[in-house]
MDTraj code that builds the backbone (N, CA, C; nanometers):
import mdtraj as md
import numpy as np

residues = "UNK UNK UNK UNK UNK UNK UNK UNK UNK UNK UNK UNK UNK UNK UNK UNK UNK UNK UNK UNK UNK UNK UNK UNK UNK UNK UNK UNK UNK UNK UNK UNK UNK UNK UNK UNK UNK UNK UNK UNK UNK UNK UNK UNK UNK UNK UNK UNK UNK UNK UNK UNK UNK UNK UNK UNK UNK UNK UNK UNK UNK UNK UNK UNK UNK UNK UNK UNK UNK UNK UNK UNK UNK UNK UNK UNK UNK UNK UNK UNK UNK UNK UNK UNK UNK UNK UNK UNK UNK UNK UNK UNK UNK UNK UNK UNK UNK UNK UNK UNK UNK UNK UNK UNK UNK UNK UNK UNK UNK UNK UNK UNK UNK UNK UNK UNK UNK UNK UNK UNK UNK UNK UNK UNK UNK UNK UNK UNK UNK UNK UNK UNK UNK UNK UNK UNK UNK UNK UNK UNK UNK UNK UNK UNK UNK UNK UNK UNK UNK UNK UNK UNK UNK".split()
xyz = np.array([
    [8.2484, 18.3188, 1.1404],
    [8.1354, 18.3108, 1.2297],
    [8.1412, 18.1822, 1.3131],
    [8.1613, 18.0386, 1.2811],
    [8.2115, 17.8929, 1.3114],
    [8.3255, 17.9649, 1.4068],
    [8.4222, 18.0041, 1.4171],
    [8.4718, 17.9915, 1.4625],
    [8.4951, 18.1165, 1.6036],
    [8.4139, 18.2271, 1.5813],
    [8.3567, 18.2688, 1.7046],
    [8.2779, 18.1908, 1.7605],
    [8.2035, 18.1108, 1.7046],
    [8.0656, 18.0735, 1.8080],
    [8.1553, 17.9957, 1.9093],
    [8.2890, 17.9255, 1.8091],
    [8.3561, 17.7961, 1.9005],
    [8.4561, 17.8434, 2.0190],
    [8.4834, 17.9485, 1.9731],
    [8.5549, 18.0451, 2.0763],
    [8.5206, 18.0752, 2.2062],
    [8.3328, 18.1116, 2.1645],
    [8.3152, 18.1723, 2.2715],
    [8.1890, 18.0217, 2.3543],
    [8.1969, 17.9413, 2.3013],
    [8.1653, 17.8009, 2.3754],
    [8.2673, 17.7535, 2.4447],
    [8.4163, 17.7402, 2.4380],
    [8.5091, 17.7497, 2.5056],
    [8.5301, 17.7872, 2.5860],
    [8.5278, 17.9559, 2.5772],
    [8.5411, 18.0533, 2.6737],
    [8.4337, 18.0150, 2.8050],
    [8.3117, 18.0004, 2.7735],
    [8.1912, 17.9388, 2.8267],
    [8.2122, 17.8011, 2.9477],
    [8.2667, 17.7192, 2.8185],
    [8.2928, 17.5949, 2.9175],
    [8.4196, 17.6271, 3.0088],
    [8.5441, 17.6732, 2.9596],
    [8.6470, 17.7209, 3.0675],
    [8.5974, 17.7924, 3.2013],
    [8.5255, 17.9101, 3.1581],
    [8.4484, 17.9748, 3.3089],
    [8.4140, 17.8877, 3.3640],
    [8.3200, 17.8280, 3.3585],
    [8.1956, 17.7094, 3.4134],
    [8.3351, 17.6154, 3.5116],
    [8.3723, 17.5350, 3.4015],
    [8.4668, 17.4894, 3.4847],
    [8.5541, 17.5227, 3.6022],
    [8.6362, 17.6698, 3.5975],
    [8.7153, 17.7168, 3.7142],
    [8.6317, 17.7418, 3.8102],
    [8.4962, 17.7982, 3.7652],
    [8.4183, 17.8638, 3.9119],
    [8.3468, 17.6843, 3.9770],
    [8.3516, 17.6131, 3.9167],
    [8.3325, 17.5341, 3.9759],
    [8.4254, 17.4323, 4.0445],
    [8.5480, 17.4459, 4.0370],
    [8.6955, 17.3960, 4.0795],
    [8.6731, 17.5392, 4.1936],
    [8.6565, 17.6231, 4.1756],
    [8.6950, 17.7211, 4.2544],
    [8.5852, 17.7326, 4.3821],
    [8.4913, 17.6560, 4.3966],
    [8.3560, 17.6298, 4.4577],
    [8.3934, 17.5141, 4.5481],
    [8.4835, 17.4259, 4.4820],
    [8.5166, 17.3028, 4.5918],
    [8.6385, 17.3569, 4.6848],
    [8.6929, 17.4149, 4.5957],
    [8.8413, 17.4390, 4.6723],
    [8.8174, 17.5448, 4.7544],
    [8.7393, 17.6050, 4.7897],
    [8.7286, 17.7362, 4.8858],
    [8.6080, 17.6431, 4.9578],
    [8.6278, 17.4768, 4.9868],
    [8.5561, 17.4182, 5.0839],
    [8.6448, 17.3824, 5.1621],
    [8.6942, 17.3731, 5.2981],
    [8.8029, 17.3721, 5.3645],
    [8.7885, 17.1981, 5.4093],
    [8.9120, 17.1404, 5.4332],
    [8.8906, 17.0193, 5.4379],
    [8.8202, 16.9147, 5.5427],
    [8.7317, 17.0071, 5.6424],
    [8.6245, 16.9125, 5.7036],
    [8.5450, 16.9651, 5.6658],
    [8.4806, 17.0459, 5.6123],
    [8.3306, 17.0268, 5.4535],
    [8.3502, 16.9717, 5.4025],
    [8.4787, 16.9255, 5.3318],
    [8.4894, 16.7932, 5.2302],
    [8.4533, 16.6833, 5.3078],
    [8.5264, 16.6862, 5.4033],
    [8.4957, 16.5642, 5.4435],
    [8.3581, 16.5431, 5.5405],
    [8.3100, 16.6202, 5.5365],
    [8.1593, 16.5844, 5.6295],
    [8.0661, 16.5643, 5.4808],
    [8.0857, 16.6309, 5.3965],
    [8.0738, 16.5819, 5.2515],
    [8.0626, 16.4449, 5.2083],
    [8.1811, 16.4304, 5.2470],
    [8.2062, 16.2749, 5.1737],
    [8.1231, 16.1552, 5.2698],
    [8.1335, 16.2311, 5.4367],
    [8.0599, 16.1153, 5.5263],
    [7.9659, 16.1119, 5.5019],
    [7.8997, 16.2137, 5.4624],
    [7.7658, 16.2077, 5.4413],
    [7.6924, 16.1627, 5.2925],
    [7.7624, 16.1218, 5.2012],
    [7.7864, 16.0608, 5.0520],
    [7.7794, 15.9310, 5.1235],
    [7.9142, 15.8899, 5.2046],
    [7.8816, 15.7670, 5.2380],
    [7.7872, 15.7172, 5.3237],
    [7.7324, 15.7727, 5.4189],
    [7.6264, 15.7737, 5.4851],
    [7.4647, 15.7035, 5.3826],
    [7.4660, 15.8024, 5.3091],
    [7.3608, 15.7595, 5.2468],
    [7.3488, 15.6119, 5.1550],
    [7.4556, 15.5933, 5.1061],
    [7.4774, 15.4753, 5.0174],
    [7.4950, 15.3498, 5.1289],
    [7.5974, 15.3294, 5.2854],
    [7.5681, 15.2778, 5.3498],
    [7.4459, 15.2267, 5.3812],
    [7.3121, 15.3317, 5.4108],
    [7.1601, 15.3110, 5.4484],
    [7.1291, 15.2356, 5.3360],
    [7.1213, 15.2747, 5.1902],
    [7.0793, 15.1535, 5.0640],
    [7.1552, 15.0445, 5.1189],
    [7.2828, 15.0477, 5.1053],
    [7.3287, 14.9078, 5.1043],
    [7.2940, 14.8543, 5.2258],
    [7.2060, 14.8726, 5.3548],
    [7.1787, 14.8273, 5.4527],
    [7.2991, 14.7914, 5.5294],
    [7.4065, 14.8589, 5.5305],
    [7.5435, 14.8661, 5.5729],
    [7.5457, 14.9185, 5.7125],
    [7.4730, 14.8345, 5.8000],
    [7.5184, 14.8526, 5.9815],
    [7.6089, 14.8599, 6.0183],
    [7.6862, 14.8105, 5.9874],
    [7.8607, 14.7741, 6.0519],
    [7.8745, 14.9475, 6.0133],
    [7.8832, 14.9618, 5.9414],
    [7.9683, 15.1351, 5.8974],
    [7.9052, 15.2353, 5.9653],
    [7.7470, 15.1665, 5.9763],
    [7.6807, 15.3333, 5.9998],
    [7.7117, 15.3000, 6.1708],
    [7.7191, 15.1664, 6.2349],
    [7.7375, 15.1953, 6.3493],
    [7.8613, 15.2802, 6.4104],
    [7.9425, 15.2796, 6.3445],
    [8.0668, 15.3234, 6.3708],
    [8.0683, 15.4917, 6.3483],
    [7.9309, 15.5375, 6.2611],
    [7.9667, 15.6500, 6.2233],
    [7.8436, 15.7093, 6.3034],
    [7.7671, 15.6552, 6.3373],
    [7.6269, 15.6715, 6.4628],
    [7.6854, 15.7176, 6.5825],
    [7.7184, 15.8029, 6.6512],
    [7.7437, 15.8398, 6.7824],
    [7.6082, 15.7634, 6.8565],
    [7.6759, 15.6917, 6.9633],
    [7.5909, 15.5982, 7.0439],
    [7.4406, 15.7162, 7.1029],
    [7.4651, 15.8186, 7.1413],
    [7.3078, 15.8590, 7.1490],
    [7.2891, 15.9695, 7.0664],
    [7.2864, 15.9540, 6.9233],
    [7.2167, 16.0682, 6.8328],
    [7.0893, 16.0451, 6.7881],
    [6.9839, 16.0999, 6.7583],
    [6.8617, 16.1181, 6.7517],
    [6.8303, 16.1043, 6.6144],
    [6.7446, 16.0681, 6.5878],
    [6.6733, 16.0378, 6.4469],
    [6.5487, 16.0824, 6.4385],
    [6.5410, 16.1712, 6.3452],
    [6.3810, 16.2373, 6.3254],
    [6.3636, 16.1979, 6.2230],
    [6.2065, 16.1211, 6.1896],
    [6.1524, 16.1078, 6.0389],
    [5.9879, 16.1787, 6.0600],
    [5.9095, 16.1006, 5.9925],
    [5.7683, 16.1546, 5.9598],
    [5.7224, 16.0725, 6.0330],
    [5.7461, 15.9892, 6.0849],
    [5.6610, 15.8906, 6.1887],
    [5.6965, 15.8608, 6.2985],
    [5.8063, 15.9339, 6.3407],
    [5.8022, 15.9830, 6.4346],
    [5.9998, 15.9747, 6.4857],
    [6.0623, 15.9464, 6.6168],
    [6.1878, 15.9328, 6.6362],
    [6.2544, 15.8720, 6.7220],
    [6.3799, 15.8256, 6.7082],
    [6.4366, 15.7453, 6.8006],
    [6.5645, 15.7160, 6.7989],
    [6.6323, 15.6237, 6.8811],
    [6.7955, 15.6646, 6.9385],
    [6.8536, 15.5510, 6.8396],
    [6.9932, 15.5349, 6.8750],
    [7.0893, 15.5398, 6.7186],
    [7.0488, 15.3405, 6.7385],
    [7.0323, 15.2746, 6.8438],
    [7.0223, 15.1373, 6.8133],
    [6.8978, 15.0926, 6.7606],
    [6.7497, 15.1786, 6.7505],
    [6.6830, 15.1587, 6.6882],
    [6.7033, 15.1944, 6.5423],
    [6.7566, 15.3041, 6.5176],
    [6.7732, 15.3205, 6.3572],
    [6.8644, 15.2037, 6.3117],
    [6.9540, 15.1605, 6.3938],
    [7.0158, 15.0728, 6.3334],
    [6.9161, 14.9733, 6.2778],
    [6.7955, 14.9152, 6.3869],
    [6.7293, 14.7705, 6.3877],
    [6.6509, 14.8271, 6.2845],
    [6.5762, 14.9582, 6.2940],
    [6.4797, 14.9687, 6.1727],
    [6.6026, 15.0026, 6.0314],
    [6.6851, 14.9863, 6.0050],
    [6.7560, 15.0067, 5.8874],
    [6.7924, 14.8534, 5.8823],
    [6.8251, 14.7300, 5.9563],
    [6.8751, 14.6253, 5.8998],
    [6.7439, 14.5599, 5.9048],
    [6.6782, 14.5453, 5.9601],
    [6.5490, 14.4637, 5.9585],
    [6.4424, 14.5015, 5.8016],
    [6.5281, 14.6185, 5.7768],
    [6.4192, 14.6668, 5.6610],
    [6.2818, 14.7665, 5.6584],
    [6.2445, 14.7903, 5.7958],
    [6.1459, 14.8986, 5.8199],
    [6.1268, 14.9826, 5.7672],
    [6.2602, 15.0274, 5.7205],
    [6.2645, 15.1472, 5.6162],
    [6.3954, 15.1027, 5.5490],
    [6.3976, 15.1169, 5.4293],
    [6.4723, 15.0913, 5.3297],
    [6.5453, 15.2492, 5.2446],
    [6.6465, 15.2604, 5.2415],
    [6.6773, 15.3925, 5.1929],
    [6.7335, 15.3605, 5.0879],
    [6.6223, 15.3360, 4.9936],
    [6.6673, 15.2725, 4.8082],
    [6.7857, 15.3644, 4.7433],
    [6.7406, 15.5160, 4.7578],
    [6.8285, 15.6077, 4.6773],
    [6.7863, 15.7126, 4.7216],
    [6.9084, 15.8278, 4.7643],
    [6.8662, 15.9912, 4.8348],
    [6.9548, 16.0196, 4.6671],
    [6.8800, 16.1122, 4.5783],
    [6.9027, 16.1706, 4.5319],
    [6.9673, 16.3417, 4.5674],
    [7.0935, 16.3594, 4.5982],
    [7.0940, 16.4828, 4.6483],
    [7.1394, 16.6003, 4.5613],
    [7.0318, 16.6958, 4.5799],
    [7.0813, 16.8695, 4.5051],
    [7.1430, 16.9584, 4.5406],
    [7.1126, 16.9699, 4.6684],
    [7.2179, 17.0456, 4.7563],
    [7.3053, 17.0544, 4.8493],
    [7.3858, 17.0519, 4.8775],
    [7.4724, 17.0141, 5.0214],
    [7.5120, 17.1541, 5.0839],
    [7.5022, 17.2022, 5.2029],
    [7.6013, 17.3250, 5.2547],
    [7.5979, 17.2424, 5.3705],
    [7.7575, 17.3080, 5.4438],
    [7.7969, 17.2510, 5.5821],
    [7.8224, 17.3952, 5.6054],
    [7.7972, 17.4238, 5.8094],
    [7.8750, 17.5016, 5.8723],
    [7.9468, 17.4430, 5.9246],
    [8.0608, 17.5090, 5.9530],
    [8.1409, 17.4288, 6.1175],
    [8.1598, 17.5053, 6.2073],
    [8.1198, 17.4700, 6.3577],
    [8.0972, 17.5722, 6.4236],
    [8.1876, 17.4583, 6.5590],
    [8.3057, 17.4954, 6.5811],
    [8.3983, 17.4449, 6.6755],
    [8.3675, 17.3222, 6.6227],
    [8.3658, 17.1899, 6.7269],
    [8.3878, 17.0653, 6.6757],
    [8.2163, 17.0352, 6.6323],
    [8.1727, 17.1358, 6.5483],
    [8.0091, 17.0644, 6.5668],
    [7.9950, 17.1252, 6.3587],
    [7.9677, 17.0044, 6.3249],
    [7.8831, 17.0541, 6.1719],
    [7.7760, 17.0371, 6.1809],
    [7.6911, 17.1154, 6.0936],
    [7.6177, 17.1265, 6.0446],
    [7.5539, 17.0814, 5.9139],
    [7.5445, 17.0214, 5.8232],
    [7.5341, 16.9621, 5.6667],
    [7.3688, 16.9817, 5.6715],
    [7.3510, 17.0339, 5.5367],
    [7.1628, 17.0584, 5.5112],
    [7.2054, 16.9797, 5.3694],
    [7.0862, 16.9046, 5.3568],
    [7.0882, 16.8530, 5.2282],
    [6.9681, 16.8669, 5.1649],
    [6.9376, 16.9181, 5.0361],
    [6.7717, 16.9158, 4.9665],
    [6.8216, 16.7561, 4.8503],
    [6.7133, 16.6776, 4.9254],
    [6.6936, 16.5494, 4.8564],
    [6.5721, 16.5071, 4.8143],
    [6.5615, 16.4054, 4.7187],
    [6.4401, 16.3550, 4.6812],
    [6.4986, 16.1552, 4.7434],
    [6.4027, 16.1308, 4.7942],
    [6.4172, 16.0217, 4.8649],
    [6.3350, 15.9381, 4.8006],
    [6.4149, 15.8111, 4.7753],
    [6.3288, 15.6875, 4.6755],
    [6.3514, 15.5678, 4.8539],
    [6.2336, 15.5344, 4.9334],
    [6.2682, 15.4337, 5.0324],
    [6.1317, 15.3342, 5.0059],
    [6.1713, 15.2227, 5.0521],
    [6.0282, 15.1153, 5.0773],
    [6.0206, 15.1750, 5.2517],
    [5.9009, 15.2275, 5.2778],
    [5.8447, 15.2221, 5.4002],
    [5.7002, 15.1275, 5.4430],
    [5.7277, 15.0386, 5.5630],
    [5.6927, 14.8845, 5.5818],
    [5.6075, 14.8667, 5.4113],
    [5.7178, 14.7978, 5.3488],
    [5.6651, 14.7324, 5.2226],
    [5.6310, 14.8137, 5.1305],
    [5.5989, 14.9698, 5.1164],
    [5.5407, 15.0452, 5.0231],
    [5.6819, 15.1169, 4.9707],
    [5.6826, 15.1687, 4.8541],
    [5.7717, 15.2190, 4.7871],
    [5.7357, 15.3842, 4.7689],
    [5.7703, 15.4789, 4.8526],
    [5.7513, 15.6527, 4.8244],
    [5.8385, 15.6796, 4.8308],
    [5.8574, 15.8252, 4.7146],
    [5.9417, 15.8811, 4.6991],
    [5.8641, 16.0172, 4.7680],
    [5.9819, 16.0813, 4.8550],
    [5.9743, 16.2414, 4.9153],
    [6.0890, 16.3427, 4.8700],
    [6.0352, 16.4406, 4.8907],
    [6.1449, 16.5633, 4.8511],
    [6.1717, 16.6167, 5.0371],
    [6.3069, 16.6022, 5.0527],
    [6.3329, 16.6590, 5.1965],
    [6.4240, 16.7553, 5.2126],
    [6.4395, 16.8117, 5.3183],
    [6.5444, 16.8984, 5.3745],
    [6.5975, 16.8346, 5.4903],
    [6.6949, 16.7580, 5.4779],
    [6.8058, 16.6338, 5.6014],
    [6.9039, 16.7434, 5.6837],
    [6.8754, 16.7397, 5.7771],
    [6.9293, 16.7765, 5.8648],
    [7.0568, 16.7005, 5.8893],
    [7.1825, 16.7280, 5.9379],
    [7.2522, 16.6362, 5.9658],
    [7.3543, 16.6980, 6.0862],
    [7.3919, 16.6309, 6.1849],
    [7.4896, 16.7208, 6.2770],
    [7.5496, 16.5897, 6.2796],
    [7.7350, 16.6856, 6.2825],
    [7.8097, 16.5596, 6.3112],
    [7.8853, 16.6571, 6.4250],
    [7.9883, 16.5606, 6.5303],
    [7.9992, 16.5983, 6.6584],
    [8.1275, 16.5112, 6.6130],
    [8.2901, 16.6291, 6.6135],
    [8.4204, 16.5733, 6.6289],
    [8.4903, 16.5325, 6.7564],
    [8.5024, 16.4176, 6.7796],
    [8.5603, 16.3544, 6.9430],
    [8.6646, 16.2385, 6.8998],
    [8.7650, 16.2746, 6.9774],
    [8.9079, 16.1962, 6.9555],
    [8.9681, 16.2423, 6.8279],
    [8.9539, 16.2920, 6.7402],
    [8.9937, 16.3725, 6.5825],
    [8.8825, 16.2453, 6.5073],
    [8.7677, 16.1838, 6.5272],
    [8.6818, 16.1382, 6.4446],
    [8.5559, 16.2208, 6.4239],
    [8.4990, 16.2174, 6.3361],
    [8.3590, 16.2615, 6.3190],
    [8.2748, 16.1528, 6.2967],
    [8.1502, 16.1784, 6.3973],
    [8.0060, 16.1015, 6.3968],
    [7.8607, 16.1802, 6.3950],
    [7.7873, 16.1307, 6.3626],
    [7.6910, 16.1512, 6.3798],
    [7.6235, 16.1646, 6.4747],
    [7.5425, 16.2881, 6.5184],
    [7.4665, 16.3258, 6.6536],
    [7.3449, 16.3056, 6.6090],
    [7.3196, 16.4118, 6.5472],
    [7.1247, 16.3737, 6.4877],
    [7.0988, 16.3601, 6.2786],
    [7.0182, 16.3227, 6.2768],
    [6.9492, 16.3263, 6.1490],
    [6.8151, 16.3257, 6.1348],
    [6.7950, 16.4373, 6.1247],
    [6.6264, 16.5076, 6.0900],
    [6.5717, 16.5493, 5.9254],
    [6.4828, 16.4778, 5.9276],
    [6.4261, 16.4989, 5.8237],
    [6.2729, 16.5766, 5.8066],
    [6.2927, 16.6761, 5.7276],
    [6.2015, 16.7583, 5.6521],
    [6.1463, 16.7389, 5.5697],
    [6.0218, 16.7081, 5.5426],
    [5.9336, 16.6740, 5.4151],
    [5.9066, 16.8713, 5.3520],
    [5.9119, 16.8772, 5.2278],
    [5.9351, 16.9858, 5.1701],
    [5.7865, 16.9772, 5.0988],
    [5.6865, 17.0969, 5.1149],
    [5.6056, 17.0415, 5.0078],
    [5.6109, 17.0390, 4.8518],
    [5.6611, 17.0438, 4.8096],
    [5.6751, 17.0468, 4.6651],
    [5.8369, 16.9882, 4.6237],
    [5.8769, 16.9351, 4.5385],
    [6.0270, 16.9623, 4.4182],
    [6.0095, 17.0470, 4.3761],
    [6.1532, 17.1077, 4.3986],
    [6.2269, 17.2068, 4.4004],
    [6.2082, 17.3343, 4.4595],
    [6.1182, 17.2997, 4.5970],
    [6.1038, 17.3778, 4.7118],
    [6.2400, 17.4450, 4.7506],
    [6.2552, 17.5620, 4.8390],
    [6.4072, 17.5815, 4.9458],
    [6.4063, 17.5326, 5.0344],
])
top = md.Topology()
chain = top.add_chain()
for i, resn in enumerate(residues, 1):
    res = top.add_residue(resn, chain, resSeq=i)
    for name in ("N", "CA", "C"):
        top.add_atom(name, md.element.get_by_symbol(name[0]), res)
traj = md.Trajectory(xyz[None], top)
């Protein structure tokens, strides 16, 4: 009996595992990598990392939040000055399209930021478009969705 149960916990964890090897690898390699920009993207904003995000900011992409929006040298000033602080994006979901040189990335996050001085956490739906020029990818817009509830769609 021990040694069915262990069999079929095996069997269990082996599935789990391939379909999930098999979930990345049937991501073609600019989903990975709008993936990964966008991994780094977010940890950049905590670390208040301008230098990177400028480089990865297409000079006029748009920024939508809850208070309203604006072009890529203000997000810069309100991200180094501290206006908004992007402590930690917890993220659950990621899908990208790619549609010619244009992605798409949706992310469902729970957002830990200090906004001027206060500390809230939101549950969002991040919009993200990145726009490929010269064989680089940048950022066009980033819109954010307040979701009402965790674990909204």
């Amino acid at each position: 009996m021990k040694t069915t149960i262990i069999g079929l916990f095996l069997i269990f964890l082996c599935t789990h595992v391939l379909f999930a090897q098999n979930a990345t690898e049937n991501r073609s390699t600019a989903e990975q990598e709008i993936i990964q920009l966008s991994e780094d993207k977010w940890q950049w904003m905590a670390d208040k990392n301008v230098d990177e995000l400028s480089k990865l900011f297409h000079e006029k992409a748009e920024f939508v939040h809850m208070g309203g929006s604006w072009d890529t040298q203000r997000e810069l000033e309100v991200i180094k000055s501290g206006g908004i602080w992007y402590k930690k994006a917890d993220v659950h979901e990621v899908s990208v399209n790619i549609i010619d040189n244009t992605a798409i990335l949706l992310n469902r996050i729970d957002l830990l930021a200090v906004v001027g001085g206060n500390e809230v956490s939101n549950p969002f739906i991040v919009t993200e478009v990145y726009v490929k020029q010269g064989g680089v990818w940048e950022l066009g817009s980033l819109s954010f969705t307040r979701v009402m509830s965790r674990g909204s769609n």
